[in-house]
Phi, psi and omega in degrees: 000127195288160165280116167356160172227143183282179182283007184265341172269014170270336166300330182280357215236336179302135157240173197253139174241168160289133188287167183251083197241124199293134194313322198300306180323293159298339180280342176271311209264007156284329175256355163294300183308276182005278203267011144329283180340290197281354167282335185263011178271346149307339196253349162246033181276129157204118140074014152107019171203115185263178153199125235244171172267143153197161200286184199286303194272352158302293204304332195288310202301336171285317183309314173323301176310318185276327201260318196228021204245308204084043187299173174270128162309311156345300181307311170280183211263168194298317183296000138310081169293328191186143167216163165204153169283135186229180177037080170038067191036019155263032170213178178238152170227107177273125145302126169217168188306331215262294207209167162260137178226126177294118233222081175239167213257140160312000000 
């Protein structure tokens, strides 16, 4: 009969598996992050240009989404005329009728 194994060697033993996150899910919570962005670029406005903040792992859900998902144009949000990855793809940049706003990781 084998001997119990204690908790620290059943932890050293953990593996990290990857999570299972519904394509869909990241793709609402990426347009949730969005129209954060655009609610809060006003209020960081000069001169017809913000730039919003966002933790690291918010901004990769926007990149995913916009970038690496095939979302459907539909799907973003309408004020969003046009974006692209800037400073060597580390900001995101929204064109809107109002202001241009620069989406960069804290």
């Amino acid at each position: 009969m084998a001997p119990e194994k204690t908790i620290f060697e059943s932890i050293r033993n953990l593996r990290i598996l990857p999570m299972n996150i519904d394509p869909n899910l990241h793709q609402k919570q990426g347009i949730n992050h969005m129209n954060k962005v655009l609610g809060y670029a006003p209020m960081v406005e000069e001169s017809g240009v913000a730039t919003v903040y966002l933790t690291a792992e918010d901004w990769h859900v926007v990149a995913d989404t916009l970038f690496h998902m095939d979302t459907p144009r539909d799907m973003i949000p309408e004020e969003i005329l046009d974006y692209t990855l800037i400073k060597e793809k580390q900001a995101i940049e929204f064109k809107t009728v109002e202001r241009m706003i620069t989406v960069e990781m804290i």
